[in-house]
VEXDREN-804750 format. One record per residue: z, y, x of N, C-alpha, C in turn; residue in one letter. Coordinates in pm, whole numbers, plus 50000, padded with zeros to 5 digits. Each point is the difference from the previous one (the first is absolute). Layout:
! residues N
ZYXZYXZYXa/...
***
This chain:
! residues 361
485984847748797500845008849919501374993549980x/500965006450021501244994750010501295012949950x/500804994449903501415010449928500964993850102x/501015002450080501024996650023501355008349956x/500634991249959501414997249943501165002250017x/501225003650119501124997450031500925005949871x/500874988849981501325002049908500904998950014x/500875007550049501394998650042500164988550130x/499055003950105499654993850115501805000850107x/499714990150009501865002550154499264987550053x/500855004450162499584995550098501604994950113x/500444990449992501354999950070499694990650097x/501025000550133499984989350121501114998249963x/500764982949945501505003549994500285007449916x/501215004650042500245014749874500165009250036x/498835005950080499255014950006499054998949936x/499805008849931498805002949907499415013250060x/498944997150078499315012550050499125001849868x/499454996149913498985013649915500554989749844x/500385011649924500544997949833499325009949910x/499844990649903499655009649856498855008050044x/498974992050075498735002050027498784996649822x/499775017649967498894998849885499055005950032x/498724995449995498785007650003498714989149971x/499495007449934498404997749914499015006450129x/498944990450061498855004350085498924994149934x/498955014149917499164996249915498734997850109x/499394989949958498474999050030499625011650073x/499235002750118499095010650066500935009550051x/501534998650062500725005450030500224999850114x/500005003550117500545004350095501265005850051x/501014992349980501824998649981500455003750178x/500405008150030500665000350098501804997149990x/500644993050068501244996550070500475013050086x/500495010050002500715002950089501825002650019x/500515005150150501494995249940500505000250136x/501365003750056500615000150151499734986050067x/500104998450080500374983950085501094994349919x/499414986249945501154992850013500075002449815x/499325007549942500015000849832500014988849986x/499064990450007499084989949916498945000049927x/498945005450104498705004249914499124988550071x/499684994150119499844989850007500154986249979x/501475003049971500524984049946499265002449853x/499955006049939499765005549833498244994250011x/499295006350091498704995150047499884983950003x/500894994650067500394986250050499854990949894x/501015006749904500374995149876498514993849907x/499505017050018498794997949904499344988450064x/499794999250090499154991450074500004986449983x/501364996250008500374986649950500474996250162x/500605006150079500174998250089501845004350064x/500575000549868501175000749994500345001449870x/501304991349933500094993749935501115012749895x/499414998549900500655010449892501344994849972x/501235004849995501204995149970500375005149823x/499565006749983499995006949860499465002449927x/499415003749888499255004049919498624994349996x/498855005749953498624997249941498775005550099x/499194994150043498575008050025498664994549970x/499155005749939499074993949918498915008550011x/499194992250061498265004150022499374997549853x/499245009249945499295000349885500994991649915x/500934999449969501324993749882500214986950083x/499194995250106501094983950012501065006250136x/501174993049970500754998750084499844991650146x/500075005450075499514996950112501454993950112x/501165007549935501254994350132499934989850069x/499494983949940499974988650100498714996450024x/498805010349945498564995150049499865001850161x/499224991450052499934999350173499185012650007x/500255009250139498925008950001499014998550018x/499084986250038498945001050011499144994449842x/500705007249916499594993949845500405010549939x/500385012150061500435012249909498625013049987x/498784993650073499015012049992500435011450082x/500684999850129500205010450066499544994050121x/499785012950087499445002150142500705009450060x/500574997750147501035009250044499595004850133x/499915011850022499935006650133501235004050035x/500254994750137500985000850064500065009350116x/501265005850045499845012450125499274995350118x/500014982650028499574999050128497994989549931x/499325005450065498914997450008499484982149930x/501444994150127499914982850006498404993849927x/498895003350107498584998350018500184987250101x/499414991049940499624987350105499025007450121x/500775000850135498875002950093498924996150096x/499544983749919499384997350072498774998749872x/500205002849871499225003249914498985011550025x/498985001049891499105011350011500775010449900x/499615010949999500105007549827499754992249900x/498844993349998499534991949899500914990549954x/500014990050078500964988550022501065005349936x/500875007450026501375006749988499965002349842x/499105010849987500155001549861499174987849899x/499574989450053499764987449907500654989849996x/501115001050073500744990850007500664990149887x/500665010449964500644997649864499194999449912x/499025000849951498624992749948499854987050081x/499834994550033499634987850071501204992849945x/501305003250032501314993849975499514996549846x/499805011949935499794992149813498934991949986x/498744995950085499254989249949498715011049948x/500055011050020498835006849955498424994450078x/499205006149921498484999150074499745008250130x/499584995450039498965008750090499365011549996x/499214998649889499535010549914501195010049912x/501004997249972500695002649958501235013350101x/500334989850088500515009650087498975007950107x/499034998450017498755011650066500135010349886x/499795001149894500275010749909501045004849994x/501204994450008501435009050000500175007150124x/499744993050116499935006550156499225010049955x/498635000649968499245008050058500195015949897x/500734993049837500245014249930501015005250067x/501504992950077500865009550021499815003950115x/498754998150084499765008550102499285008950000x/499495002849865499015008150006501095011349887x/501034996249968500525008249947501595008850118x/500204995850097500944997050113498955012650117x/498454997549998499235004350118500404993850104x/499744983249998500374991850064498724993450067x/499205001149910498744995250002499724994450143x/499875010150101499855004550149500254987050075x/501204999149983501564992350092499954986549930x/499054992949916500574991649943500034982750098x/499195001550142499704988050050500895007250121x/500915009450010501065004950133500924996049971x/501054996150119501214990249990501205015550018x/501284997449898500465006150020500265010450115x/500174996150120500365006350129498575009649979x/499224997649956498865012850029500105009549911x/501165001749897500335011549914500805006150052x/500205014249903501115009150035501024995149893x/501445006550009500684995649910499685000949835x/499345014449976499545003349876499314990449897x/498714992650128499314993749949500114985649976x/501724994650097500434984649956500685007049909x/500835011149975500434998449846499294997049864x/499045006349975498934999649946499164986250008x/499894988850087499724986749975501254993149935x/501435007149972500914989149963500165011549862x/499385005649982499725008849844499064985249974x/498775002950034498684989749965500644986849984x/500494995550114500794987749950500594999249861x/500695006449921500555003649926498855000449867x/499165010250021498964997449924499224992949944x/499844992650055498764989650009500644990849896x/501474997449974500804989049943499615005349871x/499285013249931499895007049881501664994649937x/500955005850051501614995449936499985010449873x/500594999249911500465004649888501045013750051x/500965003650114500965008750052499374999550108x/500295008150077499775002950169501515007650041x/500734992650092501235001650032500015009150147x/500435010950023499905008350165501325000750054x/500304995850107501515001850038499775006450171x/500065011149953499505014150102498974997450115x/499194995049944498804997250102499355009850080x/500795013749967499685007650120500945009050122x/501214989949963500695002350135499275000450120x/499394987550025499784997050129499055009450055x/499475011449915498845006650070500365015450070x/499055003350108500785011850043499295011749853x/500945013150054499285011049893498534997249947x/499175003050100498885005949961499154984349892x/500594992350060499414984449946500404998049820x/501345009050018501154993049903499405009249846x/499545014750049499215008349878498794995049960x/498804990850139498934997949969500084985449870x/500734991750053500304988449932500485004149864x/501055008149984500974999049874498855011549930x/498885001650019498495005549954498974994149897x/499854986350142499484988649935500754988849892x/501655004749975500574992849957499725005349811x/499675013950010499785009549921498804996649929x/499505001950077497744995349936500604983849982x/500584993650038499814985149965500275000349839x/501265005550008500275003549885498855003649843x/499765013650064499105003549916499154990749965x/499374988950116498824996449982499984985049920x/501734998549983500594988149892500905004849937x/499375008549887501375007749916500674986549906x/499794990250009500554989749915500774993250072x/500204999350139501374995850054501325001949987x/500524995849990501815003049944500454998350185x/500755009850039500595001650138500915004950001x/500674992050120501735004650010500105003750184x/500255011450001500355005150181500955003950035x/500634995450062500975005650089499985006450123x/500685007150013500495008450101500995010250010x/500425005550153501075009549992498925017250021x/498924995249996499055011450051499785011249846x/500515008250005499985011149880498805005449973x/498944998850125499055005249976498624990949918x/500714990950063499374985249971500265000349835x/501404998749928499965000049885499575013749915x/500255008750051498965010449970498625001249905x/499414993350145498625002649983498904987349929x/500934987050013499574988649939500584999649853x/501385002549941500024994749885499975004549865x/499874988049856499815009249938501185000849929x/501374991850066500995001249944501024999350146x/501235004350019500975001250084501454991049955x/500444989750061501104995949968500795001150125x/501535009149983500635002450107501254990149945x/500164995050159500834990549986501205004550087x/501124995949911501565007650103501264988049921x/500765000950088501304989249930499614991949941x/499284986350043499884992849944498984998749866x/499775013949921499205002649880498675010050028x/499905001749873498695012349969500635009150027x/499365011050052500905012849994499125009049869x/498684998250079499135009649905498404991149990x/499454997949860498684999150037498775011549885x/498755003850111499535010049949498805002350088x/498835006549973498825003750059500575008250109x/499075003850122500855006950113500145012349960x/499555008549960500525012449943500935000649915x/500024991849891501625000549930501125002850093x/499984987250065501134993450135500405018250047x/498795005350074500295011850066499935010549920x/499834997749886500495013949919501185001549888x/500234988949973501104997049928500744986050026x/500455006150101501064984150042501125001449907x/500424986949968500814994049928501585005850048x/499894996250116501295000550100500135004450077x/500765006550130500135004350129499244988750097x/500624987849976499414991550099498135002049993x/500004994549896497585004449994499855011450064x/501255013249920498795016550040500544999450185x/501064991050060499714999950162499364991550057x/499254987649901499614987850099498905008949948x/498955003149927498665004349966499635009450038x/499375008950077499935008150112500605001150137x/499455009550048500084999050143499555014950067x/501265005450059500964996950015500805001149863x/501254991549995500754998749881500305012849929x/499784996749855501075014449976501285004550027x/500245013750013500955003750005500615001649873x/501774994550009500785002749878501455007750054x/500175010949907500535009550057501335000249843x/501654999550011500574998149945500745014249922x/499905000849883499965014249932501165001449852x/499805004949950500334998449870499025010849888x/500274993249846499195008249921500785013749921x/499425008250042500535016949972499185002949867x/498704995549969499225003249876499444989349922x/499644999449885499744986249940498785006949923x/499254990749969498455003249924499134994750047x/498895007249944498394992550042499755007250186x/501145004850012499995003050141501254992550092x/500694998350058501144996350009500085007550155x/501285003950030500215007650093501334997850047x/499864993350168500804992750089500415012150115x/501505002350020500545004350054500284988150137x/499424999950112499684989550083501965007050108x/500174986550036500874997050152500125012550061x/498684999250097499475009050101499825011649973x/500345006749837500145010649946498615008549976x/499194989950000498795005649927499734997249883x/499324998149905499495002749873498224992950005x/500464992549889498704991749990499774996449816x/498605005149950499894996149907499034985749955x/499944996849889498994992249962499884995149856x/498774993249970499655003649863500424982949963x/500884992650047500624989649915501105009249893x/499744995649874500635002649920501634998549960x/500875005949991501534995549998500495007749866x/501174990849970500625012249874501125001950074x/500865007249842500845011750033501464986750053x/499834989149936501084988550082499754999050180x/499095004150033499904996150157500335014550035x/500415011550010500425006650044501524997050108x/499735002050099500725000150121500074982250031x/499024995150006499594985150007499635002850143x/500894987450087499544999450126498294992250010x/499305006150074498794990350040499645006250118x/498194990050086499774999650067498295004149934x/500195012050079498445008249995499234990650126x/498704998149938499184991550080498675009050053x/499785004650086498535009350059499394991150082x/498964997950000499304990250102499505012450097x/499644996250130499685012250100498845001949996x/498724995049946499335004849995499805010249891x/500655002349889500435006349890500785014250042x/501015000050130500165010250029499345015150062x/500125007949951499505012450067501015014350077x/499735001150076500875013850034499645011949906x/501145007449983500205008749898500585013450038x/499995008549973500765014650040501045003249880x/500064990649931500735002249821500924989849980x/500334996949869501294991549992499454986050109x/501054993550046499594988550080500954992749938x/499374981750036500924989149942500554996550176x/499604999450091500735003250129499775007750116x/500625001050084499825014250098500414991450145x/499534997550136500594995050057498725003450169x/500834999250102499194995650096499094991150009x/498994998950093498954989350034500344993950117x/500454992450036500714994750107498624986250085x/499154998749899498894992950072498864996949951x/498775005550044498414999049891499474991950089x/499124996449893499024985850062498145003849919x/499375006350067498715006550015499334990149971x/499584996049843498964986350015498685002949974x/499885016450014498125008649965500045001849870x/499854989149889499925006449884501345008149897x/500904995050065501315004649974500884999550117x/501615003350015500905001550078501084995849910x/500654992050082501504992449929501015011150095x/501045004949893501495010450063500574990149943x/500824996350128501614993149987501105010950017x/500765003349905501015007149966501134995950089x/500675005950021501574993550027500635000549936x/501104986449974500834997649946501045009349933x/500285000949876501035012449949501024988049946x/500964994450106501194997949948499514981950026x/500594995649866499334984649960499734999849969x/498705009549942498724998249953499314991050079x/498774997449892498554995650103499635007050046x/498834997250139499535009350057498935008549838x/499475008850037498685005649894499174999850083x/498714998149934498704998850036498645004049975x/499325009250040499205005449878498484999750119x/499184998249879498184998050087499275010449966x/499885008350056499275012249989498835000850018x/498805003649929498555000750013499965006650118x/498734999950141499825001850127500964998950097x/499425006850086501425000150134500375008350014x/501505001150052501115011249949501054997050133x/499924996550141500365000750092501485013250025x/499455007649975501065012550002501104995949912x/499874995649906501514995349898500964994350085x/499824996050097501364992350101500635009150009x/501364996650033501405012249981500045009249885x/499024997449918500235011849910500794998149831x/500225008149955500764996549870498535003149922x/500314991349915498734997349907500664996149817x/499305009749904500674998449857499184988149938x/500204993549935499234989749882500335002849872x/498654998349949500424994249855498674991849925x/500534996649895498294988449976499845002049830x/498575003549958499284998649895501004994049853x/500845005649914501244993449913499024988949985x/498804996949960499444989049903500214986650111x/500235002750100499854988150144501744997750033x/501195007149940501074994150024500674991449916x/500904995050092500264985249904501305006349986x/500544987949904501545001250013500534988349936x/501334992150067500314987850030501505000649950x/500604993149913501244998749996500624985349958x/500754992150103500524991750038498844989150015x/499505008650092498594986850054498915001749942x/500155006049868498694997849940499775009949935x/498125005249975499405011349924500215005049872x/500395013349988500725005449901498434999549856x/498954994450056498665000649983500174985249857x/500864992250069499784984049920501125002349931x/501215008749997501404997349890499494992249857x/
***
């Protein structure tokens, strides 16, 4: 069981400071995802925790002690890393007892840690096969066990499922799920750029942009009430569309006279001061529907992409706009060349002014 800490965390090479005014509380039995563009600092931030790069600023503290100059191998963490790095001339066994042996443990001692985290892994099988006789899924999953077996206080992930193709990468980030469940008292921190990945694993979302927090929140918050433009486009897929308007009505309705000369309402609340307030109406495409009635845009389909359970229309460009984008339940092939109306559900539109949700004023 483990609280972690960061307080006013910075991170500088020199004097660049890639990540500042880093705050966040990760309570006990949490499952913390990292996500964030290339090049944020959600790994170095990982790093950090780890003890494997050196805090330039502020506080971090496992269960209240401060940890900044403790060595990492004295901080109660265990880290899975993107690449496997399995001794290959080891067994499974071997591999994941290693680091047991290194501390001076028993015999008896580490046969019980091997044999619970393989029986919690479904490792059981493979445990006297030398790496080369696995698939990738299943050396990830010995450098999970590796990990395990240390019973660490944190369990650290730094996208351990890049390396796998599709079908490997859902089965794994599965078992990453039941592991979970099956140690709700682990405190865990994951990274990745995979949306689906943070999705479906966490029980909290920290999006990382410029150096800081942008937003942190359970994954449905994130995608239903983003903070900012940047979250409501990094948190789904495909991004939302934000379409540039002004406000014509104010109330428990608010009503946007859009660019493109359509009309879009929604139930963020505004008063009678935001009247003729520039903003940015936010529709995510799966939120959109075609309409025969007022529309928030009207435009050609210039290119669909048939994925069976839905169809993605790429709009063409009106001006310097963004393209628009909308995901339509089944397949809808005939929409190419055609003009097609939108509009989306008021309770599902956003609205954004100078970066940020008219939702948080």
């Amino acid at each position: 069981m483990a609280n972690l800490k960061l307080t006013n965390v910075e991170k500088a090479y020199g004097e660049v400071k890639v990540l500042k005014d880093i705050n966040l509380d990760i309570k006990t039995g949490e499952l913390v995802v990292f996500v964030g563009p290339s090049g944020c600092g959600k790994s170095t931030l990982l790093r950090m925790i780890a003890g494997l790069e050196r805090i330039t600023g502020g506080d971090f503290t496992i269960d209240g002690t401060r940890m900044n100059d403790v060595p990492p191998a004295q901080r109660g963490i265990a880290m899975v890393f993107q690449s496997y790095a399995l001794y290959p001339h080891m067994t499974v066994r071997d591999n994941m007892a290693f680091a047991l042996k290194l501390a001076k443990k028993t015999k008896a001692e580490i046969a019980a840690a091997v044999d619970k985290a393989a029986k919690i892994l479904q490792l059981t099988p493979y445990l006297d096969r030398l790496p080369k006789a696995l698939s990738g899924g299943q050396r990830q999953r010995v450098a999970i066990g590796r990990a395990i077996v240390r019973d660490p206080k944190v369990y650290l992930f730094d996208e351990p499922l890049s390396n796998l193709d599709a079908a490997l990468r859902v089965a794994t980030r599965i078992e990453i799920a039941q592991l979970k469940e099956n140690m709700p008292d682990s405190t865990m921190v994951y990274v990745t750029h995979d949306q689906v990945e943070a999705m479906t694993l966490a029980s909290r979302i920290v999006v990382l942009a410029g150096g800081g927090i942008s937003q942190v929140g359970s994954p449905l918050e994130l995608y239903e009430r983003p903070e900012n433009e940047f979250v409501a486009q990094f948190i789904g897929s495909p991004a939302m569309n934000l379409m540039a308007g002004q406000v014509v009505e104010t109330g428990a309705q608010t009503v946007v006279k859009l660019d493109n000369g359509g009309m879009a309402r929604s139930h963020v609340p505004t008063t009678a001061a935001d009247m003729g307030l520039r903003v940015n109406v936010g529709m995510r495409p799966e939120d959109l529907l075609a309409t025969d009635g007022e529309a928030a845009f009207a435009g050609e389909v210039e290119i669909t992409e048939a994925l069976g359970e839905v169809t993605l229309l790429y709009f063409k460009r009106q001006g310097d706009a963004a393209q628009v984008i909308a995901k339509l339940p089944g397949i809808h092939p005939e929409l190419r060349y055609k003009t097609v109306r939108l509009a989306a559900d008021p309770a599902k539109v956003h609205l954004f002014a100078g970066g940020r949700s008219l939702l948080y004023r």
